[in-house]
C-alpha positions as a Markdown table, in Angstrom:
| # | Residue | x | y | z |
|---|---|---|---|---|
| 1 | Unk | -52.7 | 20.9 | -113.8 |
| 2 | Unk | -50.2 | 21.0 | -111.0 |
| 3 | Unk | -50.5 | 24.3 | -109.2 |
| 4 | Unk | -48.8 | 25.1 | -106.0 |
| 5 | Unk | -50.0 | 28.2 | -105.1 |
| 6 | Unk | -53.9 | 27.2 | -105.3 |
| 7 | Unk | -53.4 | 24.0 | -102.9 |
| 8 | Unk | -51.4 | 26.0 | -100.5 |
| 9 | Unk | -54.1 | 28.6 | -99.9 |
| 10 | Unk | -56.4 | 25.8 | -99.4 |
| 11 | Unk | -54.1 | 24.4 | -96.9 |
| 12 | Unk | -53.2 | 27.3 | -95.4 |
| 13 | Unk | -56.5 | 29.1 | -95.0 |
| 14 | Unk | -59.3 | 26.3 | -94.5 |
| 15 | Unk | -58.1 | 22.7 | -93.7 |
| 16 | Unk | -55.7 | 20.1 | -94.0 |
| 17 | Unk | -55.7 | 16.7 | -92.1 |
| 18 | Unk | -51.9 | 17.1 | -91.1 |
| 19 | Unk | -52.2 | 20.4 | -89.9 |
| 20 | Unk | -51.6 | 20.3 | -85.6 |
| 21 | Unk | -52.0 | 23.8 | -83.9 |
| 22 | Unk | -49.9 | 24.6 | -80.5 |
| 23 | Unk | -50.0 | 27.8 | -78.6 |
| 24 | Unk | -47.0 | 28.6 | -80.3 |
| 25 | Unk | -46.8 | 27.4 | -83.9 |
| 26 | Unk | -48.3 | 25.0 | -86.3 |
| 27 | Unk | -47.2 | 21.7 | -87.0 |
| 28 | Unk | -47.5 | 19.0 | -89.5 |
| 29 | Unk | -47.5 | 15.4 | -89.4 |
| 30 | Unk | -46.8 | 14.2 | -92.8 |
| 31 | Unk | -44.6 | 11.6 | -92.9 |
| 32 | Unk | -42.6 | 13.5 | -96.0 |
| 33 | Unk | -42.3 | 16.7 | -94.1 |
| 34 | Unk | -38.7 | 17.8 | -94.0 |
| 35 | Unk | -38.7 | 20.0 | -91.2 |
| 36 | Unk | -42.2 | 19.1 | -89.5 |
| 37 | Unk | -43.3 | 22.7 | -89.1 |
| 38 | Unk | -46.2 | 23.6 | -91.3 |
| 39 | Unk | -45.1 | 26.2 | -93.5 |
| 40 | Unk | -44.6 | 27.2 | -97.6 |
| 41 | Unk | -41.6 | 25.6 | -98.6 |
| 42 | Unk | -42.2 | 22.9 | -96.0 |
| 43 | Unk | -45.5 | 21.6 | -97.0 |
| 44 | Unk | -45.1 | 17.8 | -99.4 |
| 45 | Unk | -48.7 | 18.9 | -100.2 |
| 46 | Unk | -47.9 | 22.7 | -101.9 |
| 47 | Unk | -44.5 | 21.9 | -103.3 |
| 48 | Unk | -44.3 | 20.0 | -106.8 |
| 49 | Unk | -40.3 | 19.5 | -106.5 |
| 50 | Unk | -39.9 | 18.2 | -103.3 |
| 51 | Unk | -37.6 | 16.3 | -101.4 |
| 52 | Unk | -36.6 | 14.9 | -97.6 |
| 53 | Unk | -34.9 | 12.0 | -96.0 |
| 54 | Unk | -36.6 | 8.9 | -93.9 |
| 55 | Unk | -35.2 | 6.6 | -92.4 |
| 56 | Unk | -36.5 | 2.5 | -92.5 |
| 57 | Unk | -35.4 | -0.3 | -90.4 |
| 58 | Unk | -31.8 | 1.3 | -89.7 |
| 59 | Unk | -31.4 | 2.7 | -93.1 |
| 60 | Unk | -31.7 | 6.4 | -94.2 |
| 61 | Unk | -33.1 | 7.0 | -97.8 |
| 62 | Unk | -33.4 | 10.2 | -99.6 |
| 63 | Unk | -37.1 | 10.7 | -101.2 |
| 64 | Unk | -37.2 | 13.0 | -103.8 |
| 65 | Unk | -40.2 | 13.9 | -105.7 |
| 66 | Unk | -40.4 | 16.0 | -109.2 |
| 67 | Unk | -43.4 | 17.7 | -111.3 |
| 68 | Unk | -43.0 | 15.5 | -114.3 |
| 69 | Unk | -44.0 | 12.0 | -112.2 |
| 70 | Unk | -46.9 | 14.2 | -111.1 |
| 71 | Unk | -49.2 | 11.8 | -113.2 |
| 72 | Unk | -48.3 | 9.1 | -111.7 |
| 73 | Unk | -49.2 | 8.3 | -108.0 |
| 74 | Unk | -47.7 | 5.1 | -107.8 |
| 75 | Unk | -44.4 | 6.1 | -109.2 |
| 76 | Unk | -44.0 | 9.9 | -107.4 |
| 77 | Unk | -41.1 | 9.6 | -105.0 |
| 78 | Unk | -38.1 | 8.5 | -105.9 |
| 79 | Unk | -36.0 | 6.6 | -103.1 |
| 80 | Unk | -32.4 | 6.4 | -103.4 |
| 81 | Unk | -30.4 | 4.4 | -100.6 |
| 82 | Unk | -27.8 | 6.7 | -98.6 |
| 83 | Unk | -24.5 | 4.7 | -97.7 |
| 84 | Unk | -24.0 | 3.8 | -93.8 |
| 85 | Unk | -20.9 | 6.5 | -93.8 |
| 86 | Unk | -22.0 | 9.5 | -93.0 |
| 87 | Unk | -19.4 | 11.9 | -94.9 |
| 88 | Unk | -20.3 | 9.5 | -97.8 |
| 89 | Unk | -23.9 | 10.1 | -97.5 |
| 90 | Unk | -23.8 | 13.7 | -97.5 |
| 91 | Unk | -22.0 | 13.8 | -100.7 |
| 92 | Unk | -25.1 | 11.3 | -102.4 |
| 93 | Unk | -27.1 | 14.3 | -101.4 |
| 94 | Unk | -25.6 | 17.2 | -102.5 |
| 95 | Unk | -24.7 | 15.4 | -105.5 |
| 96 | Unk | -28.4 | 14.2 | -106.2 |
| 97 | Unk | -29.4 | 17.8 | -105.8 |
| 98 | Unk | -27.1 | 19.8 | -107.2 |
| 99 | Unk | -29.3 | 21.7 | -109.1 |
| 100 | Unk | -31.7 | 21.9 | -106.5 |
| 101 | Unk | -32.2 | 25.5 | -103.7 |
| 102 | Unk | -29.9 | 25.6 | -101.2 |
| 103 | Unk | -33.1 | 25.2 | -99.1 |
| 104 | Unk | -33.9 | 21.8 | -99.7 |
| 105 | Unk | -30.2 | 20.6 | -99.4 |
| 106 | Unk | -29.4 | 22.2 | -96.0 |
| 107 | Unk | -33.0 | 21.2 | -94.5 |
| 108 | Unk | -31.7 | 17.1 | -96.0 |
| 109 | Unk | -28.1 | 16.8 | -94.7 |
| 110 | Unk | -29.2 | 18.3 | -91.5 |
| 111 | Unk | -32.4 | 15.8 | -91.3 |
| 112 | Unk | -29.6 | 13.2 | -92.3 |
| 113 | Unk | -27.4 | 14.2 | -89.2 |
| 114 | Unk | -29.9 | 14.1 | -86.9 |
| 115 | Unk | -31.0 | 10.5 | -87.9 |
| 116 | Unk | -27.6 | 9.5 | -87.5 |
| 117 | Unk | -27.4 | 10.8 | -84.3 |
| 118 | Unk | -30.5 | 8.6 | -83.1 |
| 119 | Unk | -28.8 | 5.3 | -84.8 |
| 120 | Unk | -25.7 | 5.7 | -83.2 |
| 121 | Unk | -27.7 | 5.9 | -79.9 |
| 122 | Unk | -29.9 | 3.5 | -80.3 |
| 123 | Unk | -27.0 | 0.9 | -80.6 |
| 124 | Unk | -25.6 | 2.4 | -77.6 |
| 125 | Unk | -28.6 | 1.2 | -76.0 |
| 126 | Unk | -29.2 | -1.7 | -77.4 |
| 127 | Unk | -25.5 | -3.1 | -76.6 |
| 128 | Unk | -26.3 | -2.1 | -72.7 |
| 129 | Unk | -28.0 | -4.1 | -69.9 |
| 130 | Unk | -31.8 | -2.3 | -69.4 |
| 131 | Unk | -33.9 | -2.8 | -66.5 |
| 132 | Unk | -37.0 | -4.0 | -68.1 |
| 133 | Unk | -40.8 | -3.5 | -65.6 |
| 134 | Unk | -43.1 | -6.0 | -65.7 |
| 135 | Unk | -46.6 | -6.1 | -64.1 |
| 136 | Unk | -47.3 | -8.8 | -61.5 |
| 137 | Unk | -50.4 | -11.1 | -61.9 |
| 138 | Unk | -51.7 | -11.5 | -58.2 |
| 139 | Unk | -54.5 | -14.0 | -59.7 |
| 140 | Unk | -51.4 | -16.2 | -61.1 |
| 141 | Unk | -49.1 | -16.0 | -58.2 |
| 142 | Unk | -51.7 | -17.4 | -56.2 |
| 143 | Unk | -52.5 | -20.1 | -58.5 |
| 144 | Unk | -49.1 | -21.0 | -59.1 |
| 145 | Unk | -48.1 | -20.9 | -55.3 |
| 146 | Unk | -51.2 | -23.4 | -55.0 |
| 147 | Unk | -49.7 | -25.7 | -57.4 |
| 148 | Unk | -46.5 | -25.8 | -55.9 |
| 149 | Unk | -47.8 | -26.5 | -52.4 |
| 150 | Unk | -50.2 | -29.5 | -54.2 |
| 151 | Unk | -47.0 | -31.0 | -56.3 |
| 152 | Unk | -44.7 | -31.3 | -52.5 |
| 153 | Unk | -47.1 | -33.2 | -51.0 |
| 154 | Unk | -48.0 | -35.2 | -54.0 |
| 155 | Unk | -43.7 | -35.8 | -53.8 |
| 156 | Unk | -43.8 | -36.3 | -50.4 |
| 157 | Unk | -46.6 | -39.0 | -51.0 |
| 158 | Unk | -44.1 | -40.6 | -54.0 |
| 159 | Unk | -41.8 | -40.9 | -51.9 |
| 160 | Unk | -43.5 | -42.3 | -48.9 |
| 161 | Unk | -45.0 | -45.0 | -51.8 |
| 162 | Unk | -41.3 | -45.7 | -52.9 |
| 163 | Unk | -40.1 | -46.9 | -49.7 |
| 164 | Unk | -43.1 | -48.9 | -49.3 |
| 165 | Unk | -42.5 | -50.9 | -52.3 |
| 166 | Unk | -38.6 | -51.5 | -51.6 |
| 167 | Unk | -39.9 | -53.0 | -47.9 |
| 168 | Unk | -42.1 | -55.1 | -49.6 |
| 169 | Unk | -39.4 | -55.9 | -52.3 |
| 170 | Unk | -36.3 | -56.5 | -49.7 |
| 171 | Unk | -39.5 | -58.9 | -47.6 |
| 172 | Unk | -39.9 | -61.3 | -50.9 |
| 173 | Unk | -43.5 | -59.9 | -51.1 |
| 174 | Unk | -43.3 | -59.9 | -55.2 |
| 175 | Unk | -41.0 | -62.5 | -55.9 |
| 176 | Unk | -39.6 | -62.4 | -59.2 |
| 177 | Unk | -42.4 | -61.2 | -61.3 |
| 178 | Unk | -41.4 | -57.8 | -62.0 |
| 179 | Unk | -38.3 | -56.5 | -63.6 |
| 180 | Unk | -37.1 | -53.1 | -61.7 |
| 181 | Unk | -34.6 | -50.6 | -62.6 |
| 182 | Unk | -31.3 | -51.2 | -61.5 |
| 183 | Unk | -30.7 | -47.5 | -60.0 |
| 184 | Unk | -33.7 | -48.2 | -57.8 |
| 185 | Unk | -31.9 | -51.3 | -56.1 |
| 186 | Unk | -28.4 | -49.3 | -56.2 |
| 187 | Unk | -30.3 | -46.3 | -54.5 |
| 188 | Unk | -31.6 | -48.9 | -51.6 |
| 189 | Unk | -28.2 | -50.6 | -51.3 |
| 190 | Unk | -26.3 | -47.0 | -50.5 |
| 191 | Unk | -29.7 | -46.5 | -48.1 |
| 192 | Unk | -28.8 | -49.4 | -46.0 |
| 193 | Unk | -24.8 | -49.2 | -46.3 |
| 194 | Unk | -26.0 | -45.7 | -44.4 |
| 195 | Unk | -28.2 | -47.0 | -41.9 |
| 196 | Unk | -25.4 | -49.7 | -41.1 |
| 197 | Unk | -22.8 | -47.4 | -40.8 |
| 198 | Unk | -25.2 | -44.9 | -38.6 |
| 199 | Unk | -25.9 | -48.5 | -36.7 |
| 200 | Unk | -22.2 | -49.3 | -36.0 |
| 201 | Unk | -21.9 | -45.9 | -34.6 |
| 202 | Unk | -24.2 | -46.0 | -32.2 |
| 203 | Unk | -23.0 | -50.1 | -30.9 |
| 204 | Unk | -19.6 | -48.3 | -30.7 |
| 205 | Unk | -20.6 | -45.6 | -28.6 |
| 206 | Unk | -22.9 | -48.1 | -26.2 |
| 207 | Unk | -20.0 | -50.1 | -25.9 |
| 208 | Unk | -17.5 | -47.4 | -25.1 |
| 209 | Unk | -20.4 | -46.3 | -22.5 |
| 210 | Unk | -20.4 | -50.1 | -20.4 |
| 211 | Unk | -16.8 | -50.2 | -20.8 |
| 212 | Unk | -17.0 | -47.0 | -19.1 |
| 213 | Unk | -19.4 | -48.4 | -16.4 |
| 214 | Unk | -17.7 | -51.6 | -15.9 |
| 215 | Unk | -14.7 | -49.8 | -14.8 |
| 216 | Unk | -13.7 | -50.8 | -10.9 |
| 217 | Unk | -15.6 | -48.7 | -8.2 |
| 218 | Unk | -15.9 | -48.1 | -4.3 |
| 219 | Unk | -19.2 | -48.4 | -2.7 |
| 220 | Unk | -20.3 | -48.2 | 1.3 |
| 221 | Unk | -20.9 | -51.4 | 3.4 |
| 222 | Unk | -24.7 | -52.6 | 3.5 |
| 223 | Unk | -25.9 | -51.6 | 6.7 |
| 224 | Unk | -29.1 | -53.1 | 9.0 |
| 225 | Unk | -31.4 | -51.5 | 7.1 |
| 226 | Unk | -30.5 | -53.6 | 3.9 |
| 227 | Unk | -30.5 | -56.9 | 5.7 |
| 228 | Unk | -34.3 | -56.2 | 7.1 |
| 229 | Unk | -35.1 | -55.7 | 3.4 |
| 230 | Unk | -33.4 | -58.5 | 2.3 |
| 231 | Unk | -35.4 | -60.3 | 4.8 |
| 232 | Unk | -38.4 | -59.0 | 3.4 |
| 233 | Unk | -37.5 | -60.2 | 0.3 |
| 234 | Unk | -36.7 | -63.8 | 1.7 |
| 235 | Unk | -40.3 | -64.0 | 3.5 |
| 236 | Unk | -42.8 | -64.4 | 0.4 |
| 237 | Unk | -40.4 | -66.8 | -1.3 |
| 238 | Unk | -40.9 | -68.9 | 1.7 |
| 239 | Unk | -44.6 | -68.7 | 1.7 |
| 240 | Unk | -45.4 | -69.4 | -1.4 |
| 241 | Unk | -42.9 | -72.4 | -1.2 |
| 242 | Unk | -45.0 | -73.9 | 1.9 |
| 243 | Unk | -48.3 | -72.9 | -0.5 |
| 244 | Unk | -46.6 | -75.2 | -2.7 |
| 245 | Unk | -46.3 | -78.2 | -0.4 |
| 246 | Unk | -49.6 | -77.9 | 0.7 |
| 247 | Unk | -51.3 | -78.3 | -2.4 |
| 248 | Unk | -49.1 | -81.4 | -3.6 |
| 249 | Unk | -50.6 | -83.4 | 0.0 |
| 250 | Unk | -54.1 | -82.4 | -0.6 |
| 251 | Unk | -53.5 | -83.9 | -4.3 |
| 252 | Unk | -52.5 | -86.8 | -3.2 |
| 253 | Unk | -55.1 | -87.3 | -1.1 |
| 254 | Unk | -57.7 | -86.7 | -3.3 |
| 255 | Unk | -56.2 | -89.2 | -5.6 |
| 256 | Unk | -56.5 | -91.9 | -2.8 |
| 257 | Unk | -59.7 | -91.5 | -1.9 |
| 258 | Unk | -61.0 | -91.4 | -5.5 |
| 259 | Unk | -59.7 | -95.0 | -5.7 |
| 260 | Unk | -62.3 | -97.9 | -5.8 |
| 261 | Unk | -62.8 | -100.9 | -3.3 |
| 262 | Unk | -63.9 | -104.1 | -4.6 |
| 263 | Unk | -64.9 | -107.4 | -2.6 |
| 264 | Unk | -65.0 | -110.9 | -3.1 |
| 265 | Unk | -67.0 | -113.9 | -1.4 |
| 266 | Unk | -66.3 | -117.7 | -2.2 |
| 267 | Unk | -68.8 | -120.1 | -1.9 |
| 268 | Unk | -67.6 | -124.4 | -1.0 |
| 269 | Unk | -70.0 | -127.4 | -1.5 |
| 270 | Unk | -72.6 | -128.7 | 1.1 |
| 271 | Unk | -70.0 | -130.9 | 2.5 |
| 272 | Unk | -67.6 | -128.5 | 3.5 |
| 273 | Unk | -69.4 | -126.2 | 5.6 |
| 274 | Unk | -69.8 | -122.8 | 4.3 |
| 275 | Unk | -67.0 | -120.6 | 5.0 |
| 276 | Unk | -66.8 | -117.3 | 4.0 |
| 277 | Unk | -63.6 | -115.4 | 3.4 |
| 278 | Unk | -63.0 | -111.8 | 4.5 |
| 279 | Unk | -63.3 | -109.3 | 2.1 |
| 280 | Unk | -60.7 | -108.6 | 0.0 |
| 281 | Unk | -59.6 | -105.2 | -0.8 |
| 282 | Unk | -58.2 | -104.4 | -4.2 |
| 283 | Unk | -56.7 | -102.1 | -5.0 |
């Protein structure tokens, strides 16, 4: 038996799980409450026909609950769908209670204008640019500045490999043994057409330079103290060519006297008395 006065005075007097207190009123925080505010006609608890409107994922719906589904739980509200127009939707409510007190009506379509209100806005918002705060990680900035500082030098070692290999490639180290991709050889090519260029530059501007030099000029007569070093000069030159000389006679001596003498004696019969020959020298 569904009696409304008996739960209220329960409600009202000793507890209810819903029930909020503030300094200056009570509050309720059923999720059926029409108005929020904890009172008779308020309460989903201590009202048999009851009914409010919720709103789900951008749709308002009207709930409405009577005494003769109080038997069963599962099918106690009734939901109806209101239409996205809002003068349509107020005439889905007074038309679903028509028969119902003024109460209940007023207390819906002014729930319903107030969720309206909040959709509209919330588009609003949506359809604008919002500044969004996130937290920093101090831990993962560091880490990540780590890796960064570990992945250049790992590119500055590629790269420092890279030219390696196309010296050795350009030197005929490899031969023809491996096949290479041709944007590695096109990449070298517009390397050296550079470094030509860059070279053609600078045999220009050298040249321009002499040319510059080579121009006629006016300088002063030598004077005495030029020809004294010019004398100077002149004096080891002639040392070193009597040095020279020297050496080549003491040679040649030396060869001489390395040389070797030889001699030789004849010897005649008894009857020719013995005559010997001066020595001969040979040489």
């Amino acid at each position: 038996m569904q009696v409304d006065d008996v739960n209220w005075s329960i409600i009202n007097g000793s507890f209810c799980a819903y029930k909020v207190m503030t300094k200056k009123r009570r509050l309720c925080t059923n999720e059926y409450n029409l108005t929020g505010i904890c009172n008779r006609k308020s309460c989903p608890l201590a009202n048999s026909n009851y009914a409010t409107v919720r709103e789900e994922n951008g749709v308002c719906y009207l709930y409405i609950k009577t005494i003769e589904r109080a038997a069963f739980p599962a099918k106690l509200w009734e939901k109806i769908k209101l239409s996205q127009n809002y003068e349509k939707a107020l005439e889905q409510i007074s038309n679903e209670l028509i028969y119902w007190p003024s109460y209940y009506i007023h207390k819906c379509k002014q729930r319903l204008t107030v969720m309206t209100q909040i959709l509209i806005r919330t588009r609003r918002l949506r359809l604008k640019r919002q500044k969004k705060l996130v937290s920093t990680k101090r831990k993962v900035d560091r880490r990540e500045a780590r890796r960064e500082a570990k992945a250049l030098v790992a590119a500055r070692l590629d790269v420092a490999i890279e030219n390696e290999l196309l010296e050795r490639l350009k030197q005929g180290v490899y031969g023809e043994i491996y096949n290479f991709p041709q944007h590695v050889f096109n990449k070298a090519a517009e390397e050296l057409e550079v470094s030509d260029n860059s070279d053609a530059e600078i045999d220009e501007e050298e040249e321009d330079e002499s040319g510059k030099q080579s121009e006629r000029q006016f300088i002063e007569d030598f004077e005495e103290s030029d020809e004294d070093d010019i004398e100077e000069l002149q004096r080891p030159i002639e040392e070193a060519e009597n040095e020279m000389e020297d050496s080549e006679e003491e040679e040649k001596e030396k060869t001489k006297a390395r040389r070797h003498h030889v001699s030789v004696e004849y010897e005649e019969d008894d009857l020719i008395p013995c005559k010997k020959k001066s020595l001969i020298k040979l040489f």
